[in-house]
BANUMAR-730978 format. One record per residue (C-alpha): residue in one letter; x, y, z. Coordinates in steps of 0.25 Angstrom, whole numbers, plus 2048, in hexadecimal, padded with zeros to 3 digits. Layout:
<pts>
AXYZ/...
</pts>
This chain:
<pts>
XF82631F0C/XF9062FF0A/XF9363DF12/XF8B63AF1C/XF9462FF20/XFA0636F1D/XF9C641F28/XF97635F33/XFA462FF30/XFAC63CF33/XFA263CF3D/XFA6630F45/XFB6634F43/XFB4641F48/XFAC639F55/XFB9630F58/XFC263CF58/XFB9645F61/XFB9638F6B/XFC6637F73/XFC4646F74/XFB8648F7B/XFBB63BF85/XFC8640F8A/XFC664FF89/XFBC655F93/XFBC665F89/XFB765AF7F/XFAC656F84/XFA7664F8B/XFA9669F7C/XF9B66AF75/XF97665F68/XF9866EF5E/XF94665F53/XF8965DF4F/XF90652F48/XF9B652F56/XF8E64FF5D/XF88645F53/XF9463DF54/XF9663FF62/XF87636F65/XF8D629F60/XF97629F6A/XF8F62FF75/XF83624F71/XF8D61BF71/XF9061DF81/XF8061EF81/XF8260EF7C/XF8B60BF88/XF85612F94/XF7660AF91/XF775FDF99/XF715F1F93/XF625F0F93/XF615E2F9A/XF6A5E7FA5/XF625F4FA8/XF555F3FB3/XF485F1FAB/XF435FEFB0/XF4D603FA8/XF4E5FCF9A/XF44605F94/XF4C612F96/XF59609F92/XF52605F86/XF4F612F81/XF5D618F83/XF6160DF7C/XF5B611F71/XF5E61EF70/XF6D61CF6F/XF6A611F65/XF6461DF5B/XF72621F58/XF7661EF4B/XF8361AF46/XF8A61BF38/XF8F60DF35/XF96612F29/XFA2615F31/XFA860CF3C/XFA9617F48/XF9F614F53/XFA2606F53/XF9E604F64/XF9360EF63/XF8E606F57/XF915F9F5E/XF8A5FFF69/XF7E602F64/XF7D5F5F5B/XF7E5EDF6A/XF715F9F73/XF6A5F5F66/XF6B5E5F66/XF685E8F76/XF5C5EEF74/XF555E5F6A/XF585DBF74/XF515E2F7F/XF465E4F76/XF455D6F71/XF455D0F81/XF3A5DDF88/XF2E5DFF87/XF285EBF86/XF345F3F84/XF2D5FBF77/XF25605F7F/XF1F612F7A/XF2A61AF81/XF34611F79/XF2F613F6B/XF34620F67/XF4361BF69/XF4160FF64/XF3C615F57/XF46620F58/XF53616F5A/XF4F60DF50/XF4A61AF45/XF59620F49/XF60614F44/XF5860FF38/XF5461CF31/XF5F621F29/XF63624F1C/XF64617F14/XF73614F0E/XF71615EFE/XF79610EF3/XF7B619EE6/XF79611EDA/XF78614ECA/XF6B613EC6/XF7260DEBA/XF7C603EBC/XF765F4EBD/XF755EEEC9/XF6D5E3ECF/XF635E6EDB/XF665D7EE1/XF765D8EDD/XF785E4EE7/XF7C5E2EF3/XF755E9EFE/XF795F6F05/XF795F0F14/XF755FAF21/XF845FCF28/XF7B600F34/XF745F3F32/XF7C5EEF43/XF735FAF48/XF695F9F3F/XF635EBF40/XF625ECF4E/XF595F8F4D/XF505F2F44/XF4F5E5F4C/XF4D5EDF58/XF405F4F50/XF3A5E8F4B/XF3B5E4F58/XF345F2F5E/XF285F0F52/XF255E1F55/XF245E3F66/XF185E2F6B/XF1D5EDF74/XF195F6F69/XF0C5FCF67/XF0A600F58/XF0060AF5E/XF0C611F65/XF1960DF5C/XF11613F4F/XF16621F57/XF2361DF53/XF23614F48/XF1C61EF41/XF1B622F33/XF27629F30/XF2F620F37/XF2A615F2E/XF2E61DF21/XF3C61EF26/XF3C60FF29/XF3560BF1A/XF41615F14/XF4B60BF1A/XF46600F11/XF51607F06/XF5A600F0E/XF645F8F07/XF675F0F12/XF5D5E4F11/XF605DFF1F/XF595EDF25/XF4E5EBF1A/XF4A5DDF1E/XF495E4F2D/XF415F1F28/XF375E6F20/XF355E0F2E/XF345EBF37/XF295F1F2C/XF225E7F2A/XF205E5F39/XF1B5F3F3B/XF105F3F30/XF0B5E8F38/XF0D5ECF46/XF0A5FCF44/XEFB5FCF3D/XEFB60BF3C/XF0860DF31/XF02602F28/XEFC60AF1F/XF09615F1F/XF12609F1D/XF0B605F10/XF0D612F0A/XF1A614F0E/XF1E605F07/XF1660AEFB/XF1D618EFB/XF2C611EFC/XF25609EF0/XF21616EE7/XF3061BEE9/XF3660FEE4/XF2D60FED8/XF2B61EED4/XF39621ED9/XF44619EDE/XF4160CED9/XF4A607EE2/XF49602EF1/XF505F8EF9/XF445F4F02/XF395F2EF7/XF3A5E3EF9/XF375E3F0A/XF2B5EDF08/XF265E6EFF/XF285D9F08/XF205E1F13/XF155E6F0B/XF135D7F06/XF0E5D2F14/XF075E0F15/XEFE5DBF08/XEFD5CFF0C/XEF55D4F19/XEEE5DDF11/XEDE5DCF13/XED45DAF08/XECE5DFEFF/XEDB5E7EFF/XED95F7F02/XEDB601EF6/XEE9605EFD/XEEF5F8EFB/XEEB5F6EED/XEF0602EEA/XEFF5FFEF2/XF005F3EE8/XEFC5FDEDB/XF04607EDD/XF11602EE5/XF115F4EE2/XF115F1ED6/XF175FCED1/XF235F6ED8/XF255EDECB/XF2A5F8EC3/XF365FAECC/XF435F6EC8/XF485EEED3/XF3B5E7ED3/XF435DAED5/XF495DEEE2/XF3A5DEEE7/XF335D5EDD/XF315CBEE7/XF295D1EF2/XF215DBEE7/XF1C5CFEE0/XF185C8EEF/XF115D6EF1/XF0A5D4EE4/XF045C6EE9/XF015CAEF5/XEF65D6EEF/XEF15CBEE4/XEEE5C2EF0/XEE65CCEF6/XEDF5D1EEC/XEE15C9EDE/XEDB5D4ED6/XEE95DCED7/XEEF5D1ECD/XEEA5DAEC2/XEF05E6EC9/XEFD5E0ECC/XEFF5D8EBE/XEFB5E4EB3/XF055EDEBB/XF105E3EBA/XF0D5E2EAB/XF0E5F3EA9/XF1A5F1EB3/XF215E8EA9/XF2F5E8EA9/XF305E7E99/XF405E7E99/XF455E1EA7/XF425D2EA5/XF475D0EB4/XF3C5D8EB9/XF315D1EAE/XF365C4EB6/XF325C9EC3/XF275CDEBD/XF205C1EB8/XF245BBEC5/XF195C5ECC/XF115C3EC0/XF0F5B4EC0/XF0F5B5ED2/XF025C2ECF/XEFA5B8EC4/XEFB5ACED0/XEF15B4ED9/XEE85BBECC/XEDB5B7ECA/XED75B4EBB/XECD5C0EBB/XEDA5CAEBF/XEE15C2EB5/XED85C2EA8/XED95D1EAA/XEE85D3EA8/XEEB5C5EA1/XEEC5CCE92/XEF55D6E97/XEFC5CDEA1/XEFF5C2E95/XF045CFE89/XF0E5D1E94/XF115C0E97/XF135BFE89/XF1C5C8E86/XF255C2E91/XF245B3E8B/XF2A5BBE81/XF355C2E87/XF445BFE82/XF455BEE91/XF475B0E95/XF445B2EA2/XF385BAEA0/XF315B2E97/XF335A5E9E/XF2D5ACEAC/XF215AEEA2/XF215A1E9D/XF2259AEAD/XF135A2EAD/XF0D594EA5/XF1358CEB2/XF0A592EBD/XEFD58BEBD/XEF3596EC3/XEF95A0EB6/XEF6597EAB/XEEA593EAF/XEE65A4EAF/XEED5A3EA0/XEE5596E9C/XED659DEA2/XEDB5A8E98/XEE05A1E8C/XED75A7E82/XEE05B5E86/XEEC5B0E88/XEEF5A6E82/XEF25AFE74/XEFB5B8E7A/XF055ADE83/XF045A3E75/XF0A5AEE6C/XF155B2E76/XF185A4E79/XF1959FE68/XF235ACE68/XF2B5A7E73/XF2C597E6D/XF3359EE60/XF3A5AAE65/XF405A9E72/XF4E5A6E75/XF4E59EE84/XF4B58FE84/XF4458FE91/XF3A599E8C/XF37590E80/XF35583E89/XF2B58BE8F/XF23592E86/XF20585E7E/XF1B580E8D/XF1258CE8D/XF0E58AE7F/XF0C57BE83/XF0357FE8F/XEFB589E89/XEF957FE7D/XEF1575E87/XEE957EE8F/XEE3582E80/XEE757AE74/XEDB583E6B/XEDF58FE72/XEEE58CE70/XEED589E62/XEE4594E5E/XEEF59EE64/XEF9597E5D/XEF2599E4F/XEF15A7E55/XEFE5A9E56/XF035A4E4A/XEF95ACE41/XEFF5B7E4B/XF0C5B3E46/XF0B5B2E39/XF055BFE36/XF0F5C6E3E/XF1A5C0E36/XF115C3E2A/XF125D2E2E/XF215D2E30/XF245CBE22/XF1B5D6E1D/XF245E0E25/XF315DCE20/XF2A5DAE11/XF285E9E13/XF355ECE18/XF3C5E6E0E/XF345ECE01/XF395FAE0A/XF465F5E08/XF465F0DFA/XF3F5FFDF7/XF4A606DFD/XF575FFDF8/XF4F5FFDE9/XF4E60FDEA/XF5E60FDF0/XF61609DE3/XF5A612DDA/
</pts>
């Protein structure tokens, strides 16, 4: 990459030396190019002109604003290389046509006919396809998603006009979906998920826009676009693992579920299964957590049968040792058990309470208080209380641990509140656990004296036989 620039930048020196040579000498300009990059470098200049001769679009006749219109943006398909500062008038020059033709756009009608459309999707496919900056980092140095501070576009004056000027080509009524799809076909919509990578979040938030109003305007690339998403998904969790657009497909895909229609097809079942909720075992799962988890809501509130699906996968996805990620976990957790039926529930709530246990437990402060905040939503407790004879056993143990062996104060205040609320929903039940657990107790700490009796005659046998 960093060649690339070193040869446009030689590039653009070699341009402003080769200027006042071919303006005042007339051998100079008879003289052919024997050079591709002399002609490569000589199109900036030469478009440049192209900027100047063009006269504005509201002075031109209407019968001529059409033709205007297209000329204008063919010259608005040349690029510029902002990583230097030559071409600073063509660039400004540019920046200005561009701002000139989204006006023209926004105040006529029907200036987005089918003669039109190939330029329009050429100018903008010209500008916003490219190869994405990237930054090398160690995969082993420490850093924090949230700390880093984002790589921004340095073409972002050009830029954000062309994408403005193609959210405003996708939403005219001027365009038939029937004709554009010509256009805006499959493989340029493969090039325009791939700019998702971008660091930049301010091109992000416009691509999240400009796709999600194609999938509602174009019917036809519906299907394409939700296996391209689920593709770009696969790659960032057999592959990469990370992606700086994950979050605003994801956002995208949430009012796509949403419109879903029941019962849901096999197809989209299998989107959440296998691209979904395999997101959780990504690493920068916090960076997305957020609209993952609404994704996960909105499939439960179509079909509530998924709870089951959604929470035993979450429980084999467990991240044992990243007690950040077993937060953002019980979070979804408790959000997924808001909207699951107690048939659903009753299947998993053995292996669902194991897994709760052992995180009342955790030396973690913070998990085991997000654990212990499941007795404060009412709808879960009352699940817990229609299954006591189950449950109750396996949360009084973990919670008895807790009141004698863990360290935080605020964990303690509220496992006796659990132990208190679980004590008035069932005094029998509760005191027979209790008994349980003792008995439980006190044969475990039976076995361990027996243990340590044991080691200690090995002991006494050894150092007797080093005396003799």
């Amino acid at each position: 990459m960093k060649l690339i620039q070193t040869v446009k930048r030689r590039m653009g020196t070699e341009q402003e030396k080769k200027a006042p040579s071919r303006a005042g000498d007339p051998a100079a300009k008879s003289k052919p190019q024997t050079s591709t990059t002399k002609a490569a470098t000589a199109k900036p200049s030469a478009e440049s002109n192209s900027f100047a001769a063009l006269p504005k679009l509201r002075e031109a006749p209407p019968g001529e604003r059409a033709e205007l219109f297209r000329r204008k943006m063919e010259v608005c398909a040349v690029v510029f290389d902002f990583h230097n500062d030559s071409n600073q008038r063509d660039k400004e020059a540019k920046r200005q046509t561009l701002l000139e033709i989204v006006e023209y756009v926004n105040n006529t009608r029907n200036c987005f006919n089918e003669a039109l459309m190939q330029d329009v999707v050429n100018m903008v496919g010209a500008n916003i396809f490219r190869a994405l900056q990237t930054r090398n980092k160690d995969p082993l140095a420490f850093s924090d998603p949230e700390d880093d501070e984002p790589s921004l576009e340095r073409a972002w004056p050009h830029l954000q006009i062309v994408y403005e000027f193609f959210l405003r080509f996708v939403v005219s009524n001027d365009v038939d979906p029937k004709i554009a799809k010509r256009f805006v076909d499959q493989n340029f919509m493969l090039k325009l998920l791939e700019l998702f990578d971008s660091e930049d979040p301010r091109e992000r938030d416009y691509l999240k826009t400009i796709l999600h109003r194609i999938y509602g305007k174009f019917m036809a690339l519906r299907s394409f676009i939700r296996r391209a998403i689920q593709h770009v998904f696969f790659k960032v969790i057999y592959e990469c693992e990370t992606h700086n657009g994950v979050g605003e497909l994801l956002e995208i895909l949430g009012s796509i579920i949403n419109g879903f229609a029941l019962p849901l097809k096999d197809e989209h079942k299998d989107f959440l299964t296998k691209a979904l909720i395999p997101l959780h075992k990504v690493k920068s799962l916090a960076s997305f957590y957020q609209q993952l988890s609404y994704c996960m809501a909105q499939y439960v509130e179509k079909d509530p049968r998924l709870a089951y699906d959604i929470i035993t996968a979450m429980l084999r996805y467990w991240p044992v040792s990243i007690t950040s990620k077993q937060v953002l976990f019980l979070n979804e957790l408790e959000e997924t058990l808001e909207l699951t039926q107690p048939s659903e529930f009753h299947r998993m709530q053995d292996l669902l309470f194991r897994r709760l246990a052992l995180c009342i437990t955790c030396p973690h402060f913070q998990v085991a208080e997000r654990t212990l905040f499941f007795w404060n939503n009412d709808y879960i407790v009352k699940l817990i209380n229609q299954n006591r004879q189950d449950l109750f056993p396996i949360i009084i143990s973990a919670l008895y641990k807790n009141s004698k062996q863990h360290w935080n104060s605020a964990v303690h205040g509220l496992t006796f509140n659990v132990l208190k609320l679980l004590m008035e929903a069932d005094p029998q039940l509760f005191d027979d656990c209790s008994a349980k657990h003792r008995a439980e107790e006190e044969a475990e700490e039976q076995k361990e004296a027996g243990r340590q009796q044991k080691w200690k005659m090995l002991k006494d046998m050894h150092d007797a036989k080093k005396k003799n």
